[in-house]
C-alpha positions in Angstrom: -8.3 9.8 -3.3 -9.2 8.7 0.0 -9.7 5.4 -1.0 -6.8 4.9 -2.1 -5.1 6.8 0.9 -6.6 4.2 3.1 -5.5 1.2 1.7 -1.9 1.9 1.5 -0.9 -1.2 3.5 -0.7 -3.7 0.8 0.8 -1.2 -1.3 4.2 -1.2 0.5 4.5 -5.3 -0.5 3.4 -4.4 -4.1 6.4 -4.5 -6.8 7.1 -1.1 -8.4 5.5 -2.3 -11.5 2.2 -2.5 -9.9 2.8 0.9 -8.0 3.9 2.5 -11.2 0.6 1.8 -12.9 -0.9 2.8 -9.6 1.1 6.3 -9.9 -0.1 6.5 -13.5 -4.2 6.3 -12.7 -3.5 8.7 -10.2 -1.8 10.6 -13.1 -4.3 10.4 -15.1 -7.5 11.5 -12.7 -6.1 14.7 -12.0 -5.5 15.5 -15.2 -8.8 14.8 -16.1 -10.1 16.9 -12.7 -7.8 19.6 -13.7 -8.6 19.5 -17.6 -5.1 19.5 -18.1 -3.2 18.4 -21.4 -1.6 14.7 -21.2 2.0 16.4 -21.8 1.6 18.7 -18.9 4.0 17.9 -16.0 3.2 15.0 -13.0 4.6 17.1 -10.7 3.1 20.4 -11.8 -0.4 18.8 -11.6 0.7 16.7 -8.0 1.9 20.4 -6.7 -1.8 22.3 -7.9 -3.8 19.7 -6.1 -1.1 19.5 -3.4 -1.3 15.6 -3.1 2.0 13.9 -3.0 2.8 11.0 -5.5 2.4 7.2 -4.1 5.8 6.2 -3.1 5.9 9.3 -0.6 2.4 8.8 0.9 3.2 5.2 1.1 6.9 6.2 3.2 4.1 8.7 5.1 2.1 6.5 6.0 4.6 3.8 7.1 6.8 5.8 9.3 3.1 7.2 10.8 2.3 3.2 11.1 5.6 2.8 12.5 5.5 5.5 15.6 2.2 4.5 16.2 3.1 1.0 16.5 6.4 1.8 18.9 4.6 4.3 21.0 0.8 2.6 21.2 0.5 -0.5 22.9 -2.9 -1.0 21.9 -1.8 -0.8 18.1 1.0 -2.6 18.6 -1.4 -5.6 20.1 -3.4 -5.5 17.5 -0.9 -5.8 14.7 1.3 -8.2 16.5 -2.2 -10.3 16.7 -2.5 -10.2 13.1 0.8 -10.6 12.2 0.6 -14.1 14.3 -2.7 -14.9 12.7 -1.0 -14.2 9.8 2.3 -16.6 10.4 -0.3 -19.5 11.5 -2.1 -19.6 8.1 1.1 -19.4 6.3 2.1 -22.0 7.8 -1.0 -24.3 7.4 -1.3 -23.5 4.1 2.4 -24.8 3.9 1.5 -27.9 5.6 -1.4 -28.4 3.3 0.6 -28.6 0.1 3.1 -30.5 1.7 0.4 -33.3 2.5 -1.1 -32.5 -0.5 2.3 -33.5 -2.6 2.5 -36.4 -0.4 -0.7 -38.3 -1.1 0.0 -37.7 -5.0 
């Protein structure tokens, strides 16, 4: 699971679709650790193993993301470094297609 723990960043801009199906694998590999039936409960099987479900770690880990950034200014350097790196390839990428639709 701590693969999946540590990528949670993308997951907040994910559509709940994609979470759902997210929740579901998660679903499905404890059952299998456990050796659980398929009908047996999501939250029975989330409370043996005592892992929360995705949404919650994902609101966990954001509001962690979130005092870290207000209180650390390292962090908060770093993220506001990638967030500009970020805006600037937006918008090239933006300017690209533009000249690209013009020369067509």
């Amino acid at each position: 699971m701590s693969l999946i723990q540590y990528s949670f960043i993308p997951f907040e801009a994910c559509n709940d679709k994609i979470k759902e199906k997210i929740q579901r694998i998660q679903n499905n590999a404890l059952r299998i650790i456990l050796r659980v039936p398929k009908r047996t409960s999501t939250k029975l099987i989330h409370a043996i193993v005592d892992i929360k479900m995705i949404n919650e770690r994902i609101k966990e880990h954001f509001k962690y993301l979130d005092n870290a950034y207000n209180i650390d200014r390292e962090i908060k350097q770093l993220i506001d470094t990638q967030d500009e790196q970020s805006t600037k390839k937006s918008l090239l990428t933006k300017k690209m297609n533009e000249n690209y639709i013009e020369l067509s």
